[in-house]
C-alpha positions in Angstrom: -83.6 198.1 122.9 -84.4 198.5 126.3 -84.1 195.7 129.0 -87.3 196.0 131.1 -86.0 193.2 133.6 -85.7 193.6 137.3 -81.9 194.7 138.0 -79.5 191.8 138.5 -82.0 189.7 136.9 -80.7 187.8 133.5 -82.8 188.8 130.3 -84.0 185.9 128.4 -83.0 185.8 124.4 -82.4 183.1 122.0 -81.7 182.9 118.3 -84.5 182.1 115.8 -82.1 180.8 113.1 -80.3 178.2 116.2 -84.1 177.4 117.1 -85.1 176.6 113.8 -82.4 174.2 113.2 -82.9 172.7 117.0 -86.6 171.7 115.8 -85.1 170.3 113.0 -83.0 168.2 114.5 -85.5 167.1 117.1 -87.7 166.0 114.5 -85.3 163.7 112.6 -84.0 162.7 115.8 -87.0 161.7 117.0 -88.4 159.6 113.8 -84.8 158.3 113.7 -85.1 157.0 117.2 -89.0 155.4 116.8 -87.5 153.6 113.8 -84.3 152.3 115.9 -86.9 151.2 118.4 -89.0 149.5 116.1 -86.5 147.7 113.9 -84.7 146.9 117.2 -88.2 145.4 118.7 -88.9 143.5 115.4 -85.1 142.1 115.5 -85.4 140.9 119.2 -88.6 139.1 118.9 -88.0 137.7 115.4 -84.4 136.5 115.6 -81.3 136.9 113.6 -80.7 137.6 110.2 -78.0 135.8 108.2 -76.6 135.1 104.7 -78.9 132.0 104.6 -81.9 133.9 105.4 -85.0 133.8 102.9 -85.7 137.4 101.2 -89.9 136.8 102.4 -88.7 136.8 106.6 -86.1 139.8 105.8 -89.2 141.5 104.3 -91.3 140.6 106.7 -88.6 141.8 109.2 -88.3 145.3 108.0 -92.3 145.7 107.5 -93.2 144.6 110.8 -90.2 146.8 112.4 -91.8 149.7 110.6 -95.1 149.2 111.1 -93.7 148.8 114.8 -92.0 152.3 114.3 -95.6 153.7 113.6 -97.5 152.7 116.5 -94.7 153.2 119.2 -94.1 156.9 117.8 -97.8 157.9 118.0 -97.8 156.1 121.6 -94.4 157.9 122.6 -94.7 161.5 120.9 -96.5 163.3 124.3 -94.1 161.9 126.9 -91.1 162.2 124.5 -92.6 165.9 123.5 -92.6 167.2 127.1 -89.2 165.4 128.1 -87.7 166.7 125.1 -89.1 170.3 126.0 -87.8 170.0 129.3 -84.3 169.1 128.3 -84.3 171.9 125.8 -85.2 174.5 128.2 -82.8 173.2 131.4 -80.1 172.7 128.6 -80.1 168.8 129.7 -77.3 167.4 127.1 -76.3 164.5 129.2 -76.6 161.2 127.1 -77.0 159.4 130.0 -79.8 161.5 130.9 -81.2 160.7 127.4 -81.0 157.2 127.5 -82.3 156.6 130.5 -85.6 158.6 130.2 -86.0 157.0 126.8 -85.6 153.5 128.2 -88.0 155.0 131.3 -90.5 155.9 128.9 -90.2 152.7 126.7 -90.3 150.6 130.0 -93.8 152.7 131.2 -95.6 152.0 128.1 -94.3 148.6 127.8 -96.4 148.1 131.4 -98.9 150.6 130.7 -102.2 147.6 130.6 -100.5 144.8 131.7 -102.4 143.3 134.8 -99.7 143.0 137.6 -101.6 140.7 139.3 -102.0 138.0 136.6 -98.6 136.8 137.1 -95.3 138.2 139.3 -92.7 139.4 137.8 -92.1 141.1 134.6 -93.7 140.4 131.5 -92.0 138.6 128.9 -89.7 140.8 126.3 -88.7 143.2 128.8 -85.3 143.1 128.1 -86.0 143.7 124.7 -88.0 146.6 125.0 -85.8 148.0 127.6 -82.4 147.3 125.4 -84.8 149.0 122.5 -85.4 152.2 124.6 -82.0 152.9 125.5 -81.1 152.4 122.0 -83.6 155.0 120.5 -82.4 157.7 123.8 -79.1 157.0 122.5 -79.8 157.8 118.7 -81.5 160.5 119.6 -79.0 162.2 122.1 -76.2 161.3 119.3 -78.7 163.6 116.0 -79.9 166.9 118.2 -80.1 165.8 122.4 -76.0 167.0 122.9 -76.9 170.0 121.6 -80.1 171.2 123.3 -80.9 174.1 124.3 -78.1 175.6 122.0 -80.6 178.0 120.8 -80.7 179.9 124.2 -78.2 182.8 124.3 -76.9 184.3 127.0 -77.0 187.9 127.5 -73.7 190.1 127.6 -72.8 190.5 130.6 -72.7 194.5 131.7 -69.8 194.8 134.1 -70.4 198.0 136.7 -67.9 200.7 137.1 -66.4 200.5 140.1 -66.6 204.0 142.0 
């Protein structure tokens, strides 16, 4: 196989098999971190849950945090699609980096609607959502974000003879 690239230029190759299991892992990271989210969002707002607690509110609880999981993933699946693309291509395995554009993108469509000039300051639950966010970026990085971009290989070096 030839290499039709411009000299000193770095071909471009990655492994199907690697790729395939990297979309696999995004996938089940990503429905792993909209239901983290959701049942996070569903605990904040509805309280705690203790050995006291009627079976009808823990039922209630787990529905609502799913049902939350639902509409936050179909809300977050176009921003999270491209940041997750562009973290796969630039190799971006940083948690930090994961948690903070998933509490970013949490934060932005927490806001998305809300009329700032109705009131100052941030709307109520913030924290929550916020808290929520960087939970899901952290679930995520921890099932396939440490490892993106694995699928890229790097071409063998060919060292020149020197003359």
């Amino acid at each position: 196989m030839t290499n039709n690239s411009p000299v000193g230029a770095p071909a471009f190759s990655f492994s199907g098999l690697r790729l395939f299991f990297q979309l696999l892992r995004v996938a089940a990271g990503f429905v792993c971190a909209v239901l983290t989210f959701g049942f996070f969002l569903a605990w904040g707002y509805f309280g705690k849950i203790g050995p006291d607690t009627d079976p009808v509110e823990i039922a209630a609880l787990v529905s609502t945090g799913a049902f939350a999981a639902s509409a936050i993933g179909g809300m977050a699946f176009f921003p999270a699609l491209v940041a997750i693309g562009v973290a796969e291509v630039l190799r971006l395995k940083g948690m930090l980096m994961h948690v903070g554009v998933a509490g970013m993108l949490a934060f932005a469509i927490w806001t998305v609607g809300h009329s700032m000039t109705a009131d100052v300051g941030l709307r109520p639950g913030t924290t929550v959502v916020l808290a929520g966010g960087f939970m899901a970026g952290f679930i995520y990085w921890m099932i396939a974000g440490r490892l993106s971009g694995c699928w890229i290989v790097n071409p063998p070096t060919q060292e020149r003879p020197e003359s």
